[in-house]
N, C-alpha and C positions, 0 to 999 in steps of 0.2 A: 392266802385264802383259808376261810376257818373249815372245820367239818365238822358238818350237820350231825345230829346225835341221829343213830337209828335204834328202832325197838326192833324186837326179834319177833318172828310171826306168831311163837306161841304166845308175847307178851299180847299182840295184835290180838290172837281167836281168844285169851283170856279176859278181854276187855270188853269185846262184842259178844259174851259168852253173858257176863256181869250185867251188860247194857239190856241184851235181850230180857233176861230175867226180870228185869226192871221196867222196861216198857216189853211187853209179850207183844201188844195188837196194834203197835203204833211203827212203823219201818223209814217215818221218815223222820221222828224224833228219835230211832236207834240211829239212823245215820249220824246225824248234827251231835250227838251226846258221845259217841264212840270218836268222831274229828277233834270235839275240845278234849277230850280223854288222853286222844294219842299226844295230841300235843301239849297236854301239862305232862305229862313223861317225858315227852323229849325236853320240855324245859327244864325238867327236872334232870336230868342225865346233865345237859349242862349246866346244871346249878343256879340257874337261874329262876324269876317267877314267871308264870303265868304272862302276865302283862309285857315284862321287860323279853320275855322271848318275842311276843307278836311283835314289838315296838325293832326288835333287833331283826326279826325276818324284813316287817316290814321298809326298815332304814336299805335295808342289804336289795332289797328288788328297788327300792325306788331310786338309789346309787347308778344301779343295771343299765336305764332307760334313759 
């Protein structure tokens, strides 16, 4: 079984800290841009890109079912 990359909470409040700034008066385009955010980091953490982590979450749940 592999293990999932984790961010650490301050990497987390540093990211919706960034997000915020950037959209102030919008809370559900903070939401969706802090999600793809956290997760090019953890693709990043595994070395991997963008694309090929969704592609590798997505293989690993549909394996699951």
């Amino acid at each position: 079984m592999t293990v999932m990359a984790r961010i650490t909470k301050a990497e987390r409040k540093k990211i919706e800290a960034a997000v915020e700034k950037e959209f102030p008066n919008d809370p559900a385009l903070q939401q969706v841009h802090v999600a793809r955010k956290v997760l090019a980091r953890k693709a990043e953490l595994e070395g991997l890109s963008f694309g090929e982590y969704i592609m590798k979450r997505h293989r690993r749940k549909s394996s699951a079912q």
